[in-house]
PDB file as gemmi writes it, atoms N, CA and C in Angstrom:
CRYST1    1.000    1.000    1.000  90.00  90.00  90.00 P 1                      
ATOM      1  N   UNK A   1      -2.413 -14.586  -9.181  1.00  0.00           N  
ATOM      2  CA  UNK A   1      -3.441 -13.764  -9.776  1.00  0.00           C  
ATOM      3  C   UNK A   1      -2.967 -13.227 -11.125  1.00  0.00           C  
ATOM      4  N   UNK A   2      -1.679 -12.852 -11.194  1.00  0.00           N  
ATOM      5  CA  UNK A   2      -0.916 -12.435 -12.645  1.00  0.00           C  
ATOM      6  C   UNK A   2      -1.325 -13.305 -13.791  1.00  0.00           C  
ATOM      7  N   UNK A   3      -0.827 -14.562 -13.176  1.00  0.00           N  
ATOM      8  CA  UNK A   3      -1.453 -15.684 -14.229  1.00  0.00           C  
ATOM      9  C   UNK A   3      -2.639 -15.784 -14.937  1.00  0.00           C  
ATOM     10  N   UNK A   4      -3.919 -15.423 -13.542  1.00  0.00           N  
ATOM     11  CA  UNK A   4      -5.177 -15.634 -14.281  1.00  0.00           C  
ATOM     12  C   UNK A   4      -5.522 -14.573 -15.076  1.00  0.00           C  
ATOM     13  N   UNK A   5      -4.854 -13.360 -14.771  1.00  0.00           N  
ATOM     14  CA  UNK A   5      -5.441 -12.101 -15.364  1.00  0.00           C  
ATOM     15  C   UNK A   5      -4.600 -11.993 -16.972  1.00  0.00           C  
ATOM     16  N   UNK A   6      -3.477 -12.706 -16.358  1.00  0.00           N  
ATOM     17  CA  UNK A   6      -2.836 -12.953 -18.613  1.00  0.00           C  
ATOM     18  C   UNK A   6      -3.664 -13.733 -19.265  1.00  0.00           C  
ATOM     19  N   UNK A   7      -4.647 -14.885 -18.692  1.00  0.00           N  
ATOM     20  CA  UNK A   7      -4.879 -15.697 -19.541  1.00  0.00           C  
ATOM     21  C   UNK A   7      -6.573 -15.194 -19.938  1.00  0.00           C  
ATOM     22  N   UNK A   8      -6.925 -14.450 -19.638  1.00  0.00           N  
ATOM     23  CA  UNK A   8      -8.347 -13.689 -19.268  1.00  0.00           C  
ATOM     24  C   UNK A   8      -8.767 -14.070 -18.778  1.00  0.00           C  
ATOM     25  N   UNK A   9      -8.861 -14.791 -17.709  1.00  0.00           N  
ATOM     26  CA  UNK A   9      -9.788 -15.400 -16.639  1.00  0.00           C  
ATOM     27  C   UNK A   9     -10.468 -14.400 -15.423  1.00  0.00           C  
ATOM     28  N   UNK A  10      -9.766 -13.704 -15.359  1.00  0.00           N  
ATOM     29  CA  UNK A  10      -9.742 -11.934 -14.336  1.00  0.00           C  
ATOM     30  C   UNK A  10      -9.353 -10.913 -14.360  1.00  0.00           C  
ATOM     31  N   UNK A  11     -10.052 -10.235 -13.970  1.00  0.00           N  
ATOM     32  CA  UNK A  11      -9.738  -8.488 -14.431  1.00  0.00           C  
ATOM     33  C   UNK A  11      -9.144  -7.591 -13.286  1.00  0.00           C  
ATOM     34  N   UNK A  12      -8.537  -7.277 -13.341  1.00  0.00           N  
ATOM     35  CA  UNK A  12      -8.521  -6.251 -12.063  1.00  0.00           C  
ATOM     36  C   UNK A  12      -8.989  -4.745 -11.936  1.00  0.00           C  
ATOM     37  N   UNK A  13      -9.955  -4.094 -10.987  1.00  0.00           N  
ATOM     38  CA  UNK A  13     -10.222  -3.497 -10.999  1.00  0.00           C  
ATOM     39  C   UNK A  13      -9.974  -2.314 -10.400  1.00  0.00           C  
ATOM     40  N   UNK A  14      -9.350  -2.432  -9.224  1.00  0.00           N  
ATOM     41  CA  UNK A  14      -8.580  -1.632  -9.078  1.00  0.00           C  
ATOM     42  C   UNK A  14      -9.588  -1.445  -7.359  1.00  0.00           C  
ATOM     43  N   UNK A  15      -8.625  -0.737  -6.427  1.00  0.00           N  
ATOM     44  CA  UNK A  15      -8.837  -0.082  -4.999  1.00  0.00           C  
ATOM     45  C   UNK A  15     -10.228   0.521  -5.079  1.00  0.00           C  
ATOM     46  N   UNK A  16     -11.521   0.508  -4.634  1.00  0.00           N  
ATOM     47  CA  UNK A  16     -12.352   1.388  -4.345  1.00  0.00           C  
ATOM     48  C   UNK A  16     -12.721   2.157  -2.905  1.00  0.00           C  
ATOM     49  N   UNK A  17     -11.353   1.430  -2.012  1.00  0.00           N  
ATOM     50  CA  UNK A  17     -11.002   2.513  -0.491  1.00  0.00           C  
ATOM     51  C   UNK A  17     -10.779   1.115   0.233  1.00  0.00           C  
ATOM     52  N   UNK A  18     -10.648   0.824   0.961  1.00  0.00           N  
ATOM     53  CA  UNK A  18     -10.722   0.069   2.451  1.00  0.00           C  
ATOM     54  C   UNK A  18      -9.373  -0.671   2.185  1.00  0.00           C  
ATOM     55  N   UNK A  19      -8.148  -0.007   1.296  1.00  0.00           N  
ATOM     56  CA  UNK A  19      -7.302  -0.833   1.082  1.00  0.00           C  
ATOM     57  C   UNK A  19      -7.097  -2.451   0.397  1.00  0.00           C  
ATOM     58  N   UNK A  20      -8.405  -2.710   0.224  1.00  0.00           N  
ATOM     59  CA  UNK A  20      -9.079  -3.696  -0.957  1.00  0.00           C  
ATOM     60  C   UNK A  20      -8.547  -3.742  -2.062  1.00  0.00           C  
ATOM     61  N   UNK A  21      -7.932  -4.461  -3.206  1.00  0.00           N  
ATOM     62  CA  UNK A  21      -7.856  -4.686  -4.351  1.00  0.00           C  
ATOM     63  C   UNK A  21      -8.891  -5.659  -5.192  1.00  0.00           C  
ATOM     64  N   UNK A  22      -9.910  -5.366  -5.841  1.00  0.00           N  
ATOM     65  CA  UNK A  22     -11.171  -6.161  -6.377  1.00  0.00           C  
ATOM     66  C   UNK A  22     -11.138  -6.511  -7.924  1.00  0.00           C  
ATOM     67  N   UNK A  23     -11.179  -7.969  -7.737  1.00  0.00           N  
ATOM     68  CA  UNK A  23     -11.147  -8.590  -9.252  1.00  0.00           C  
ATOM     69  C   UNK A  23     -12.596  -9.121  -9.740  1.00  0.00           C  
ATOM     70  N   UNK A  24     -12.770  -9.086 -10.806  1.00  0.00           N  
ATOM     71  CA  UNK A  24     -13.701  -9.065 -11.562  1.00  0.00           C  
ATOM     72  C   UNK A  24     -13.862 -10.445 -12.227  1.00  0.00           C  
ATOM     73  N   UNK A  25     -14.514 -11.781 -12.242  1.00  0.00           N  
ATOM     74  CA  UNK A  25     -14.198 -12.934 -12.819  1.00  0.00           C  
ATOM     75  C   UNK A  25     -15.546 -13.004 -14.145  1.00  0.00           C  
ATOM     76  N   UNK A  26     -16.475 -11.833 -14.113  1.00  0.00           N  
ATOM     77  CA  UNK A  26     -16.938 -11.487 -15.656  1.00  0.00           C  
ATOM     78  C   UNK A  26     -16.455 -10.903 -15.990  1.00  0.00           C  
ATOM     79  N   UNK A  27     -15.811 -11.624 -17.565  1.00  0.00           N  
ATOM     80  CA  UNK A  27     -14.925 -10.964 -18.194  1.00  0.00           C  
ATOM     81  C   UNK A  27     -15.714 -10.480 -19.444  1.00  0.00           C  
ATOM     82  N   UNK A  28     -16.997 -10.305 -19.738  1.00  0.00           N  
ATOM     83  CA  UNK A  28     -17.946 -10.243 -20.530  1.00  0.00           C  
ATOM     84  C   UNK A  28     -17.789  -8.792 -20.571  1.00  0.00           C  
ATOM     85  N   UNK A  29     -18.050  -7.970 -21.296  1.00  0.00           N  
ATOM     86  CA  UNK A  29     -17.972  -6.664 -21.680  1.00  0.00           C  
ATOM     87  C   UNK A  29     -19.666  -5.959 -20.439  1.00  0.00           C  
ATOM     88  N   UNK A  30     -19.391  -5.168 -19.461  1.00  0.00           N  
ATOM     89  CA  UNK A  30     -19.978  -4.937 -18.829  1.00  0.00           C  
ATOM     90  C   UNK A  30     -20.122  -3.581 -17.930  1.00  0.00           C  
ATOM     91  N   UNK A  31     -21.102  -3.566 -17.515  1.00  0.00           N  
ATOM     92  CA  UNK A  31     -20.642  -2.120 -16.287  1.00  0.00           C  
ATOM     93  C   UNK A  31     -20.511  -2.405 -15.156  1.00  0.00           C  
ATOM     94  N   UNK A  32     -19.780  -1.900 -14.402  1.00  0.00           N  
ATOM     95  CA  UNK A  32     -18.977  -2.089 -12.887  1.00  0.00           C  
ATOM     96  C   UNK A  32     -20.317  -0.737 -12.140  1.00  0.00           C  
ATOM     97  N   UNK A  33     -20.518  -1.271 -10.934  1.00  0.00           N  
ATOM     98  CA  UNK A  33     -20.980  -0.130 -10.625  1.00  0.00           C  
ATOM     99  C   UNK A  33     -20.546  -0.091  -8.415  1.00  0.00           C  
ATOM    100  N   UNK A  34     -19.834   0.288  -8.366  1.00  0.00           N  
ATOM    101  CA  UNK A  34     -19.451   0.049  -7.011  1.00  0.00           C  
ATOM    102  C   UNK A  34     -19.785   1.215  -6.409  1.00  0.00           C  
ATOM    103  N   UNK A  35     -19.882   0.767  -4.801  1.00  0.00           N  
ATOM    104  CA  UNK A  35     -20.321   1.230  -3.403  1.00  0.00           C  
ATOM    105  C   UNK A  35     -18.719   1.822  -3.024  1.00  0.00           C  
ATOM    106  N   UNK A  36     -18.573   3.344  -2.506  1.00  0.00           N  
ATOM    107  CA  UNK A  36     -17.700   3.687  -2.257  1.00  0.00           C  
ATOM    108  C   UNK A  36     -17.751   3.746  -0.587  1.00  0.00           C  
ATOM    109  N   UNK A  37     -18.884   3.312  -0.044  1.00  0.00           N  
ATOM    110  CA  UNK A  37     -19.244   2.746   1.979  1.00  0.00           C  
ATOM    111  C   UNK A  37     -18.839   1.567   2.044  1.00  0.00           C  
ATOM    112  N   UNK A  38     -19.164   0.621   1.401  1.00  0.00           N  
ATOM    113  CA  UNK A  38     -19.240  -0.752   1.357  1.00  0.00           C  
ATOM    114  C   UNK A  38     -18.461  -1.624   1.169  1.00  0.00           C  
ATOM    115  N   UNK A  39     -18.329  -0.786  -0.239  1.00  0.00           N  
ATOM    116  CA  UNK A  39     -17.316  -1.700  -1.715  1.00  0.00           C  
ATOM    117  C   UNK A  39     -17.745  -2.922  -1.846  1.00  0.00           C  
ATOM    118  N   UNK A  40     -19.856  -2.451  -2.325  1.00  0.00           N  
ATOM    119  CA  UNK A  40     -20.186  -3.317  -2.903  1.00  0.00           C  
ATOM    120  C   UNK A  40     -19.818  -3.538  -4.513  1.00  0.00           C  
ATOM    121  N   UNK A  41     -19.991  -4.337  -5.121  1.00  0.00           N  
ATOM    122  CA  UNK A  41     -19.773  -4.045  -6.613  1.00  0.00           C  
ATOM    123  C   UNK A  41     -21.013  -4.531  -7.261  1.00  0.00           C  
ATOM    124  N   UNK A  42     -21.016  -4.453  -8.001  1.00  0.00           N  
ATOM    125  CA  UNK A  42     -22.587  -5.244  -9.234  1.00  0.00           C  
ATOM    126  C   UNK A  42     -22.155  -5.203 -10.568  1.00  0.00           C  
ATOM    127  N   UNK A  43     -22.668  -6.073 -11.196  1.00  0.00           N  
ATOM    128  CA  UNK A  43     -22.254  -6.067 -12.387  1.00  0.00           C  
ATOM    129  C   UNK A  43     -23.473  -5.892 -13.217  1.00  0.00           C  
ATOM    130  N   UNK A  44     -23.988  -4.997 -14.111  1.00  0.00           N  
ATOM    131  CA  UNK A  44     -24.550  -4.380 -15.202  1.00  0.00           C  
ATOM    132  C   UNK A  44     -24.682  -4.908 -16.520  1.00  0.00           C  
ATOM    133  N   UNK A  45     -25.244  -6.241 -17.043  1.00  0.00           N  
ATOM    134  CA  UNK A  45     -24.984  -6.163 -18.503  1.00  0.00           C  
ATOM    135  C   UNK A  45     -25.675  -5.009 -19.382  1.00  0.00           C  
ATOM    136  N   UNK A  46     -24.433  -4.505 -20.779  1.00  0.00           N  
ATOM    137  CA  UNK A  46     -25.310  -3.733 -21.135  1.00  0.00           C  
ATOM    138  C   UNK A  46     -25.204  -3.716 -23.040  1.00  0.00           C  
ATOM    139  N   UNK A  47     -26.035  -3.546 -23.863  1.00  0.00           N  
ATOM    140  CA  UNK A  47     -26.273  -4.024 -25.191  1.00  0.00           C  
ATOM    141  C   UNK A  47     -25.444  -2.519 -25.378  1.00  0.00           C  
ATOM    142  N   UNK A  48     -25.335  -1.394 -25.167  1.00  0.00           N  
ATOM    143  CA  UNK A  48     -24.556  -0.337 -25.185  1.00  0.00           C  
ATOM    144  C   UNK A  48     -23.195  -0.365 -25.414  1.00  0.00           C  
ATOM    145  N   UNK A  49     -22.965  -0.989 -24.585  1.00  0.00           N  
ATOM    146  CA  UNK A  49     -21.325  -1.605 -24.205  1.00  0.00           C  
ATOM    147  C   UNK A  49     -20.842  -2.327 -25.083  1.00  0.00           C  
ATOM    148  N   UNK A  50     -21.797  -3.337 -25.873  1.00  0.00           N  
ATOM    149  CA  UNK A  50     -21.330  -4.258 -26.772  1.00  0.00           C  
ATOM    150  C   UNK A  50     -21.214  -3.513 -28.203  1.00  0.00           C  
ATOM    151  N   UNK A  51     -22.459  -2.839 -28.510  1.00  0.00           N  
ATOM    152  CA  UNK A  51     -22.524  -1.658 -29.734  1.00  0.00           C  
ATOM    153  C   UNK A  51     -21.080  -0.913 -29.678  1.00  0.00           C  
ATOM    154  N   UNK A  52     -20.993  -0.254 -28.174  1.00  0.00           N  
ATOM    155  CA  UNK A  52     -19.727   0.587 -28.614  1.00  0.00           C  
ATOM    156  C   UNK A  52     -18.191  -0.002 -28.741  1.00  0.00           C  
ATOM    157  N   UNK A  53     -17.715  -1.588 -27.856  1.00  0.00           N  
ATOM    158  CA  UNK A  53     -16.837  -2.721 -27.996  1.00  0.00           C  
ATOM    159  C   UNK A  53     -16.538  -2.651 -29.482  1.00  0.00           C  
ATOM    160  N   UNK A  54     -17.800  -2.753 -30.449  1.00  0.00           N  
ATOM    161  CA  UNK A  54     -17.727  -3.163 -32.042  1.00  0.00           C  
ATOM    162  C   UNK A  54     -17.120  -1.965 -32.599  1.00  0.00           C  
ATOM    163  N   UNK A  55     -18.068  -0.637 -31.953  1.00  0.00           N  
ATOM    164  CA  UNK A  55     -17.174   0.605 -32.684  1.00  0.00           C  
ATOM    165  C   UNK A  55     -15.820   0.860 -32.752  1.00  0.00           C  
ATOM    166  N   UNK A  56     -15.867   0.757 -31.239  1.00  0.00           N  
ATOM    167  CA  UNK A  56     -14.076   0.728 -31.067  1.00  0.00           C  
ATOM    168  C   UNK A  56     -13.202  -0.259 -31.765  1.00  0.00           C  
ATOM    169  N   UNK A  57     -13.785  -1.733 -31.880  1.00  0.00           N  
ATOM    170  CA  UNK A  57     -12.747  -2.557 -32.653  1.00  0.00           C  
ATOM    171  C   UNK A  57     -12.715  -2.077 -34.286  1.00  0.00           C  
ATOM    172  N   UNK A  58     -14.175  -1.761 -34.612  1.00  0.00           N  
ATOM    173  CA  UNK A  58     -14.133  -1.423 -36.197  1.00  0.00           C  
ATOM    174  C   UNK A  58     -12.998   0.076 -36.422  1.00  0.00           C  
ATOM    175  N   UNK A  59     -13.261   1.053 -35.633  1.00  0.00           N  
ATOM    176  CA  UNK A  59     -12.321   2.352 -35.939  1.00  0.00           C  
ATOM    177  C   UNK A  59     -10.739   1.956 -35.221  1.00  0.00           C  
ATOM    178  N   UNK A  60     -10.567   1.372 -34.266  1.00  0.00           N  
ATOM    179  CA  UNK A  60      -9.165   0.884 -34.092  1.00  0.00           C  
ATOM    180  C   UNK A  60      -8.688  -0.019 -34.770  1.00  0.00           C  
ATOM    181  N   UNK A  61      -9.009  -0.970 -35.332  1.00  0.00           N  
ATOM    182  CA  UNK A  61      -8.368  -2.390 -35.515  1.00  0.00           C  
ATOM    183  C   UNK A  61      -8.009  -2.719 -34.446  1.00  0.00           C  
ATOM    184  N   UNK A  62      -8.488  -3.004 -33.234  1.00  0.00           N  
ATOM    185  CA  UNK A  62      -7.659  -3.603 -32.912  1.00  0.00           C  
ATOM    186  C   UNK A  62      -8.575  -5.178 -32.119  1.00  0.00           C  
ATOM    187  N   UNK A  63      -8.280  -6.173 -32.100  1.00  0.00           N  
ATOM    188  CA  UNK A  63      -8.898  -7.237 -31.112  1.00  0.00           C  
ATOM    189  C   UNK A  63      -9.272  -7.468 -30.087  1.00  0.00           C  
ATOM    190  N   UNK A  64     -10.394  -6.920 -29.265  1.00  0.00           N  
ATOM    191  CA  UNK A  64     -11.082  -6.371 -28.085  1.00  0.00           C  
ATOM    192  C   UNK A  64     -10.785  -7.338 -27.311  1.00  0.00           C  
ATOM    193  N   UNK A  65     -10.309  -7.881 -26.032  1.00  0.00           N  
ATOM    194  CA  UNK A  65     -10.595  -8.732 -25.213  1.00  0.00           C  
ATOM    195  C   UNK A  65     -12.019  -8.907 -24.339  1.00  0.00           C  
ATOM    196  N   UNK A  66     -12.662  -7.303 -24.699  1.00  0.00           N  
ATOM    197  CA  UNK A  66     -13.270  -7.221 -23.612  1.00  0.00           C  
ATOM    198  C   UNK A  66     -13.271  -6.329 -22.776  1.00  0.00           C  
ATOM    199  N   UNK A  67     -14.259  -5.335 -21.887  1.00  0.00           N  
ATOM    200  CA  UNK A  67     -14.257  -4.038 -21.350  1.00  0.00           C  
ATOM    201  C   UNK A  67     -15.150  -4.066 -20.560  1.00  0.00           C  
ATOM    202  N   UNK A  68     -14.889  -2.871 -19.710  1.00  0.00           N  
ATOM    203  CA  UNK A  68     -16.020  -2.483 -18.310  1.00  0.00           C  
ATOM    204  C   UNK A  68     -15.787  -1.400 -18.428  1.00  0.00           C  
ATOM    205  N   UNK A  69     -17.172  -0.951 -17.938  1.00  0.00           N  
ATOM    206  CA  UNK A  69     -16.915   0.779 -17.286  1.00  0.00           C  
ATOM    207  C   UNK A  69     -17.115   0.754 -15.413  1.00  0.00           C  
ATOM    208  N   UNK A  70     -16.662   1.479 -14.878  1.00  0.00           N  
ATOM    209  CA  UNK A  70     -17.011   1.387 -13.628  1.00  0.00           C  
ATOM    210  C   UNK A  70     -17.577   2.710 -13.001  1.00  0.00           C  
ATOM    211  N   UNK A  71     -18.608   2.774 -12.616  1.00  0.00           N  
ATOM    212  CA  UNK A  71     -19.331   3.837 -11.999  1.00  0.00           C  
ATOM    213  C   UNK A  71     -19.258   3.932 -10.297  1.00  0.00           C  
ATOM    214  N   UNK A  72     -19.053   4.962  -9.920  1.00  0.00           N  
ATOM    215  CA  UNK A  72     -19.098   5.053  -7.934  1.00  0.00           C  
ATOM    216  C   UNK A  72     -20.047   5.633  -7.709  1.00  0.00           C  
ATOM    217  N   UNK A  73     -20.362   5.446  -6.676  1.00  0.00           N  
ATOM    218  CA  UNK A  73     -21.339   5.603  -5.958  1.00  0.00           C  
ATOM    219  C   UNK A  73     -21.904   5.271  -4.757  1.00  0.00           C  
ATOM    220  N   UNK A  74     -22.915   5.465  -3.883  1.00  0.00           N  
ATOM    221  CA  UNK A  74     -23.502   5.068  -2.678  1.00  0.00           C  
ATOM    222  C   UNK A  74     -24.623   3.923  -3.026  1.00  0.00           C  
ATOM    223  N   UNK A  75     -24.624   2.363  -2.334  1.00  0.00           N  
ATOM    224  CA  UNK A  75     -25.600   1.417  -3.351  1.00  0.00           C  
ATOM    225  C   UNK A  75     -26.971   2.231  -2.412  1.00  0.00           C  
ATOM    226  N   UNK A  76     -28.210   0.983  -2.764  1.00  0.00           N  
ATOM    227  CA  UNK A  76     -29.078   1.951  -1.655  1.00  0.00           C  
ATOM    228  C   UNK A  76     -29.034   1.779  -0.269  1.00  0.00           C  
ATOM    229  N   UNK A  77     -28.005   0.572   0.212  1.00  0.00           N  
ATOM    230  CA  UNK A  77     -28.284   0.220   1.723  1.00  0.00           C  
ATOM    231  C   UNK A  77     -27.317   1.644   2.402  1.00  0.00           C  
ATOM    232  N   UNK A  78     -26.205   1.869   1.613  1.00  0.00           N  
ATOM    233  CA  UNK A  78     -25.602   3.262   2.207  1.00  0.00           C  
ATOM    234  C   UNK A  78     -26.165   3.967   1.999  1.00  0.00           C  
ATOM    235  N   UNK A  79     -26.983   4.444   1.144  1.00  0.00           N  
ATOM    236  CA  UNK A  79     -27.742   5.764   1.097  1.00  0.00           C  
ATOM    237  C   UNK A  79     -28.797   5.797   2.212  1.00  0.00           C  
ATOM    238  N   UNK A  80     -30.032   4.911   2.692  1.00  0.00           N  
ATOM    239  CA  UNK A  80     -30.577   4.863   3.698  1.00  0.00           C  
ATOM    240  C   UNK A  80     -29.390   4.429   5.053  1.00  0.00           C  
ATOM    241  N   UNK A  81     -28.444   3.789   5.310  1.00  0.00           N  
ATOM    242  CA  UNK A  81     -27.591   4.346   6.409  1.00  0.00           C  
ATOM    243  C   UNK A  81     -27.507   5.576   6.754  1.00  0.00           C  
ATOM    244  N   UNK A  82     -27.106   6.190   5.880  1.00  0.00           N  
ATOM    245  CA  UNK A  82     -26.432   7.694   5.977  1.00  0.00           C  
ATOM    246  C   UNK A  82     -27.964   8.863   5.601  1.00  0.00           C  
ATOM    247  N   UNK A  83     -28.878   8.277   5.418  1.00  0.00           N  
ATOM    248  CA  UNK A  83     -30.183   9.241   5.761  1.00  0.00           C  
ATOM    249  C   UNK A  83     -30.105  10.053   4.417  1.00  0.00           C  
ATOM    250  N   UNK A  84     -29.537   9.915   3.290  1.00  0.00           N  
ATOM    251  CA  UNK A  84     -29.588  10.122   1.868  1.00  0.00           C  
ATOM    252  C   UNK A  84     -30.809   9.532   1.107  1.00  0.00           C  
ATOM    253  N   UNK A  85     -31.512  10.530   0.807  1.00  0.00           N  
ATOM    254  CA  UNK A  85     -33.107  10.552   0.132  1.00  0.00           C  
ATOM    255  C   UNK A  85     -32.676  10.636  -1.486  1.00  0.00           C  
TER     256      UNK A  85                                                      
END                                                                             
Protein backbone atom coordinates (compact mmCIF):
# COMPACT_ATOMS: atom_id res chain seq x y z
CA UNK A 1 0.00 0.00 0.00
CA UNK A 2 3.18 2.39 0.73
CA UNK A 3 3.97 1.95 -2.81
CA UNK A 4 0.66 2.93 -4.21
CA UNK A 5 0.20 5.84 -1.96
CA UNK A 6 4.02 7.29 -3.13
CA UNK A 7 3.10 6.98 -6.54
CA UNK A 8 -0.48 8.74 -6.12
CA UNK A 9 -2.52 6.06 -6.86
CA UNK A 10 -4.09 6.17 -3.00
CA UNK A 11 -4.70 8.19 -0.27
CA UNK A 12 -5.01 7.27 3.07
CA UNK A 13 -7.49 8.40 5.12
CA UNK A 14 -7.17 7.52 8.13
CA UNK A 15 -9.37 5.23 11.13
CA UNK A 16 -13.06 6.40 11.27
CA UNK A 17 -13.65 3.66 14.44
CA UNK A 18 -14.15 -0.11 13.92
CA UNK A 19 -10.37 -0.37 13.87
CA UNK A 20 -10.57 0.07 9.96
CA UNK A 21 -7.89 1.89 8.09
CA UNK A 22 -9.73 3.48 4.72
CA UNK A 23 -8.07 4.38 1.46
CA UNK A 24 -9.30 6.56 -0.94
CA UNK A 25 -8.49 5.51 -4.82
CA UNK A 26 -10.04 9.23 -5.98
CA UNK A 27 -7.30 11.04 -5.95
CA UNK A 28 -9.17 14.03 -7.58
CA UNK A 29 -9.40 16.96 -5.23
CA UNK A 30 -12.69 16.16 -3.31
CA UNK A 31 -14.87 15.90 -0.14
CA UNK A 32 -14.79 12.82 2.06
CA UNK A 33 -17.87 12.63 3.90
CA UNK A 34 -18.03 9.50 6.27
CA UNK A 35 -20.52 7.52 8.53
CA UNK A 36 -19.12 7.36 12.03
CA UNK A 37 -22.06 3.86 12.61
CA UNK A 38 -21.14 2.38 9.51
CA UNK A 39 -17.98 3.81 8.08
CA UNK A 40 -19.74 4.54 5.15
CA UNK A 41 -17.71 6.96 3.03
CA UNK A 42 -18.91 9.05 -0.19
CA UNK A 43 -17.16 11.00 -2.16
CA UNK A 44 -18.37 14.73 -2.96
CA UNK A 45 -17.06 16.44 -6.06
CA UNK A 46 -16.72 19.97 -5.42
CA UNK A 47 -15.86 23.25 -7.87
CA UNK A 48 -15.03 24.89 -4.24
CA UNK A 49 -12.31 22.61 -3.58
CA UNK A 50 -10.76 23.15 -6.89
CA UNK A 51 -11.10 27.25 -6.60
CA UNK A 52 -9.49 26.94 -3.21
CA UNK A 53 -6.54 23.88 -4.49
CA UNK A 54 -5.59 27.05 -7.03
CA UNK A 55 -5.54 29.54 -4.07
CA UNK A 56 -3.47 27.57 -2.06
CA UNK A 57 -1.01 26.65 -4.92
CA UNK A 58 -1.00 30.43 -6.14
CA UNK A 59 -0.21 31.90 -2.29
CA UNK A 60 2.12 28.84 -1.43
CA UNK A 61 4.04 27.93 -4.41
CA UNK A 62 3.83 25.02 -3.94
CA UNK A 63 2.68 21.86 -6.52
CA UNK A 64 -0.68 20.49 -5.28
CA UNK A 65 -0.98 16.78 -5.69
CA UNK A 66 -4.31 17.02 -4.77
CA UNK A 67 -6.73 17.26 -1.55
CA UNK A 68 -9.84 16.16 0.41
CA UNK A 69 -11.68 17.41 3.16
CA UNK A 70 -13.39 14.88 5.27
CA UNK A 71 -16.59 15.54 7.10
CA UNK A 72 -18.29 12.95 10.02
CA UNK A 73 -21.20 12.25 10.50
CA UNK A 74 -24.38 9.89 10.74
CA UNK A 75 -25.28 8.88 6.69
CA UNK A 76 -29.18 8.69 6.57
CA UNK A 77 -29.53 4.86 7.01
CA UNK A 78 -27.92 5.53 10.70
CA UNK A 79 -29.85 8.33 11.40
CA UNK A 80 -33.27 6.47 10.77
CA UNK A 81 -31.63 3.30 12.72
CA UNK A 82 -31.05 5.24 15.67
CA UNK A 83 -34.60 7.20 15.38
CA UNK A 84 -32.64 10.63 14.55
CA UNK A 85 -35.14 13.10 12.77
Amino acid sequence: MDVLVGMGMIRVLGCVGGGHVHIDTNTQSHINVMCMNCHKIIDLPSDEIERLDQRIANESGFRLQGSSIIFYGLCPACQKEKGIK
